[in-house]
C-alpha positions in Angstrom: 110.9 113.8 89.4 112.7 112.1 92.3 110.4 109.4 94.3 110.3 107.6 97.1 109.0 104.4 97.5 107.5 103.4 100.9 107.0 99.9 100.6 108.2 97.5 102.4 109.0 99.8 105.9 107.2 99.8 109.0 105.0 102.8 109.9 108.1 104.4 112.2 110.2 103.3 109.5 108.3 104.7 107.0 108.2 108.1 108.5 111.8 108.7 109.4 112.1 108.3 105.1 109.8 110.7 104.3 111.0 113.3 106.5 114.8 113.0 105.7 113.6 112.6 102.2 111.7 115.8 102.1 114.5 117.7 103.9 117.0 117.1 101.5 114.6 117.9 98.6 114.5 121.2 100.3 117.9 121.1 101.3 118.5 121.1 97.3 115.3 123.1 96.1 113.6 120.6 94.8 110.3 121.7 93.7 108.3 118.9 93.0 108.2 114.6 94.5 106.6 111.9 94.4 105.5 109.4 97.2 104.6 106.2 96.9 102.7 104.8 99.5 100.4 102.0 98.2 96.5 102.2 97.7 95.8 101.5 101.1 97.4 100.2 104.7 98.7 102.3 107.6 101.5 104.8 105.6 98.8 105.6 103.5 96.4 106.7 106.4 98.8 108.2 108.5 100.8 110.1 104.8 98.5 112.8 104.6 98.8 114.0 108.6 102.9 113.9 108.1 102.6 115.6 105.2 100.4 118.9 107.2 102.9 118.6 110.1 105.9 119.2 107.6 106.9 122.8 107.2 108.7 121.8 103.8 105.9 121.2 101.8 103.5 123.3 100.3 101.1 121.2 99.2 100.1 117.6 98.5 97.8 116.0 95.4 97.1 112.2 95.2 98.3 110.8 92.0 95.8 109.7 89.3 96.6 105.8 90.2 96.1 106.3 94.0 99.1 104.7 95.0 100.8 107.7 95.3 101.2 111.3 96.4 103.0 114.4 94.3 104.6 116.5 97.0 105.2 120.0 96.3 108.1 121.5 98.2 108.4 124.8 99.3 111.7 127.3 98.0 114.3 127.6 100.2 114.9 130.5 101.1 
C-alpha cells in the first residue's frame, strides 16, 4: 500500500501533498492509501475535513495506531 507521510510540512504544505497525492492514486487506480498524519497537531484536525471535500476518495478509517488514516479511493472511471 502506497503512503504518505505528513510529517514534517506545514498545514498549507501539508495539504497541497495530500491532494496531489490522492490525484495521482486515482490518476493510476489505486484503490487503497495510507496517511500518516501523527496522533495529534493541526494536519491531524484539519485531515478528516480535506478528506470529505475530496471527490477522489470514498471513504476514510483511522488506523488501529491512530497515527494514521487508510484512504479508500474511488475507480476511475
Amino acid at each position: 500500500m502506497r503512503k504518505l507521510d505528513l510529517h514534517g510540512f506545514t498545514l498549507e504544505e501539508a495539504y497541497q501533498e495530500f491532494t496531489d497525492f490522492i490525484y495521482a492514486a486515482y490518476q493510476e487506480n489505486i484503490s487503497k492509501v495510507e496517511i500518516i498524519t501523527g496522533k495529534s497537531g493541526r494536519i491531524r484536525q484539519e485531515f478528516p475535513h480535506w478528506a470529505e471535500s475530496s471527490h477522489q476518495i470514498r471513504y476514510i478509517e483511522a488506523s488501529w495506531h491512530e497515527g494514521s488514516y487508510i484512504v479508500k479511493i474511488q475507480k476511475k472511471y
